[in-house]
C-alpha positions, -999 to +999 in steps of 0.1 A: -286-719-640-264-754-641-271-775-611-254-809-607-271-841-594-260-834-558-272-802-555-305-780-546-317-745-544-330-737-518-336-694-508-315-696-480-282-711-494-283-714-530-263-742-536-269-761-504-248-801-508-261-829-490-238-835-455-213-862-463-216-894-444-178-899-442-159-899-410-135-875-421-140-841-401-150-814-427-127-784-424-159-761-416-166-786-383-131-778-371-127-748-345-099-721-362-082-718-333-073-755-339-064-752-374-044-726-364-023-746-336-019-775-361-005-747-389+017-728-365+045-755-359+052-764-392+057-726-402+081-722-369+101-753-384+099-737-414+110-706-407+140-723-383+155-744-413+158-714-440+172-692-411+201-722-408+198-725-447+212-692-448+235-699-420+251-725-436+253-708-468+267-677-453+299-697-442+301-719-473+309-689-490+332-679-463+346-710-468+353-707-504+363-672-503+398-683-476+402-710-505+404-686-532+421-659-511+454-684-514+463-684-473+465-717-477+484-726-511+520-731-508+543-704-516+559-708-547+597-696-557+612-683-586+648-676-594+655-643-595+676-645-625+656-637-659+667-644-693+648-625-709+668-592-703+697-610-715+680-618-751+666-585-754+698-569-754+718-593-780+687-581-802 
């Protein structure tokens, strides 16, 4: 077995680490019920922006569909008269 300078067996807990002396809370120290408030917003927002995401999307393609549908593209006219009936017969 491999230990590494900062480690020690001990029966208990094999690889036991010396307690950092940091003031940084370690994630263990930290009730879950608090880790789980601080992680419940950001999933909320999350969740929030892809429901408008889609939303938005949704009539984008609405959009683009009334664009393409050519409701608004001006009305275009022809004569009625076509030559080509006329060439086909001198044929």
């Amino acid at each position: 077995m491999m230990l590494f300078s900062s480690q020690t067996v001990s029966k208990s807990q094999p690889f036991d680490t010396p307690p950092s002396s940091g003031s940084i809370p370690i994630v263990e120290d930290v009730p879950a019920s608090v880790l789980l408030s601080l992680a419940t917003m950001p999933l909320i927002v999350g969740l929030w922006g892809v429901k408008a995401m889609g939303g938005f999307l949704r009539d984008l393609g609405e959009a683009s569909e009334e664009v393409f549908r050519g409701e608004r593209l001006p009305v275009l006219h022809f004569p009625q008269d076509s030559p080509l009936s006329d060439d086909s017969a001198s044929d």
